[in-house]
C-alpha angles and dihedrals in degrees: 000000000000090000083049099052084037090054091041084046089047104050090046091055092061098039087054094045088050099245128268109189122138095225122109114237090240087068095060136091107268120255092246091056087046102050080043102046093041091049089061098046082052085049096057100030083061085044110039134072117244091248092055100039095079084064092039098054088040093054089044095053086045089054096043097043102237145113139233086244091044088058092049093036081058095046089040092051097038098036094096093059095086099179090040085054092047085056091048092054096041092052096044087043079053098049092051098054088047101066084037091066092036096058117111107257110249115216 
């Protein structure tokens, strides 16, 4: 939990402070493989125990074909565009409720 919550940290560090990375926005992941990427992290970091989320990150990076620095490098391009990052956050905000609803109940 606690990579997930740095990354989210991270990511909202450089959105408030406006960017200022180098790297073009086509070189980055798209926002579809970041929403999707980052729900799951959100996902595991809610499910698994601490001593099992370090293997868990790591598996859902692997699947997704990213990187740690892929997901900052995305947050850090993209952190000037206000109203794009807004989008990012609401529909990951979206996505998570969701599955949320869509989990079976448990009685």
């Amino acid at each position: 939990m606690r990579g997930s919550w740095l990354l989210l940290a991270l990511a909202a560090v450089l959105w408030g402070c406006g960017g200022g990375g180098s790297t073009p926005a086509s070189t980055t992941i798209s926002k579809d493989k970041f929403v999707t990427t980052y729900v799951k992290l959100r996902e595991a970091a809610a499910a698994v125990d601490s001593a099992g989320l370090d293997s868990a990150r790591a598996a859902i990076l692997r699947q997704a074909g990213v990187t740690q620095k892929d997901m900052l490098a995305f947050a850090d391009v993209h952190g000037r565009d206000v109203a794009f990052m807004k989008d990012v956050w609401d529909e990951v905000e979206q996505r998570l409720e969701e599955d949320t609803q869509n989990r079976p109940k448990v009685h």
